[in-house]
C-alpha positions in Angstrom: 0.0 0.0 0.0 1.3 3.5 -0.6 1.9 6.4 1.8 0.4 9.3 1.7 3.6 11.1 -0.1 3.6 8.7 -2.7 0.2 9.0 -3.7 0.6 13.2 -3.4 3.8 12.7 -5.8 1.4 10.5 -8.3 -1.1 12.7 -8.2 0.8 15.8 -8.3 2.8 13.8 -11.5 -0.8 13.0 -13.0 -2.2 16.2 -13.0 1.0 18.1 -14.1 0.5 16.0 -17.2 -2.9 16.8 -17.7 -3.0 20.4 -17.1 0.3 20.3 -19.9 -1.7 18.7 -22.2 -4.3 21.2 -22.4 -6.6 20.0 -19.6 -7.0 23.5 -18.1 -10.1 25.2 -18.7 -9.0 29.1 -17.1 -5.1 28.8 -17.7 -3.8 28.3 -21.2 -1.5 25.6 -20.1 -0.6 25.0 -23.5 1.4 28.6 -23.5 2.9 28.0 -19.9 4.1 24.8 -20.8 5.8 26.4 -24.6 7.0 29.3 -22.7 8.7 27.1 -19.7 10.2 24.7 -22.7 11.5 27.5 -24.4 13.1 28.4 -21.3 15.0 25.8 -20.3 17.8 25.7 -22.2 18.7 29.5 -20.7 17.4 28.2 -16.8 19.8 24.7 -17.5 22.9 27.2 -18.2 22.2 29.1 -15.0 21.7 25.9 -13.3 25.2 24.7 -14.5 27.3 27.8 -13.4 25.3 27.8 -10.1 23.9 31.2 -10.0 20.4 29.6 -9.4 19.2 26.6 -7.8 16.0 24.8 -7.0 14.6 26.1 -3.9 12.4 23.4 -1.5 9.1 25.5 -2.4 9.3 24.2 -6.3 10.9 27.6 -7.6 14.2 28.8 -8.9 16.0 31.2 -7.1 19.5 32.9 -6.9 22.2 31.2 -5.1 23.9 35.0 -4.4 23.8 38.5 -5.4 24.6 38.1 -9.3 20.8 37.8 -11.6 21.2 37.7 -14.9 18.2 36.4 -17.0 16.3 38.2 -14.0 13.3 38.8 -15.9 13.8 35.3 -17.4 13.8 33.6 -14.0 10.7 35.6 -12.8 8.5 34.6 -15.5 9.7 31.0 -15.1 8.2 30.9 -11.1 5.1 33.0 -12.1 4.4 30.1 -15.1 5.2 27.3 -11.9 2.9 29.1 -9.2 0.1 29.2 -12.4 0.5 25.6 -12.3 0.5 24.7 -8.9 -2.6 27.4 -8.5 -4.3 24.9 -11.1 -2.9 21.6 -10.0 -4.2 22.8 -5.8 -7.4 23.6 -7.5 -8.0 20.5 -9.1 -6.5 18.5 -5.9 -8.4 20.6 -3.3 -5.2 21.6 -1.7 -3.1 24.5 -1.0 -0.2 26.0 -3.8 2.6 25.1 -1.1 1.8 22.0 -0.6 1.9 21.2 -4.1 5.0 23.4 -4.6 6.5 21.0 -1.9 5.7 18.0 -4.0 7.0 19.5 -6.6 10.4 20.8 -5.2 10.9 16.5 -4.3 10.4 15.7 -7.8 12.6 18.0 -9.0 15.0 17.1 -6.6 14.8 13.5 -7.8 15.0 14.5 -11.6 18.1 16.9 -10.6 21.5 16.9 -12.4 24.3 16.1 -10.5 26.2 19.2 -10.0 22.9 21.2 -9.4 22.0 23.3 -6.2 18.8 22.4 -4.3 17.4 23.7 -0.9 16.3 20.7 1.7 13.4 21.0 3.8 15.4 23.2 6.6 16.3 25.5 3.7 19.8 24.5 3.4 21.1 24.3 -0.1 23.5 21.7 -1.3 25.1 20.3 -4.5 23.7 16.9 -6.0 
């Protein structure tokens, strides 16, 4: 039988697919989701040099007082909080917590070399 956290992470996986597919009816998730693909080859570059990193709340954010690609990075977390306003919606739940789910699959799917911030808001290398 699965824990609770698993089945969040399923669900949270499930409905991230379907709202990308078009399954939103007041969010044109089909833009988000060309905007956010169009974006990650810039966000990946950042992500290398380690000016940003994946924060435990399922957003980017700067690792120190250099921001380039600041207007980049901004529309990239207002396109996730869309999302996760959608997804908690749909799941009867609350944008953090799905931004929380979301941070642990990131984490999962992260490169090694990337920076990501643990649940106590400590960031470390992968």
């Amino acid at each position: 039988m699965m824990n609770r956290k698993s089945w969040m992470t399923i669900m949270v996986i499930v409905a991230i697919t379907a709202l990308l597919a078009g399954g939103a009816s007041a969010l044109d998730m089909g833009a988000i989701k060309a905007r956010m693909k169009d974006r990650l080859p810039e966000i990946k570059i950042l992500k290398v040099k380690g000016i940003i990193g994946e924060n435990n709340s399922g957003y980017l954010e700067y690792l120190g007082n250099e921001k380039p690609k600041e207007d980049m990075v901004r529309a990239e977390n207002q396109d996730r909080k869309a999302v996760y306003e959608a997804i908690a919606q749909q799941q009867g739940t609350t944008v953090p917590v799905v931004g929380k789910h979301r941070a642990a699959q990131i984490e999962q799917k992260a490169d090694p070399g990337e920076w990501l911030q643990d649940a106590t808001g400590r960031w470390y290398k992968k």
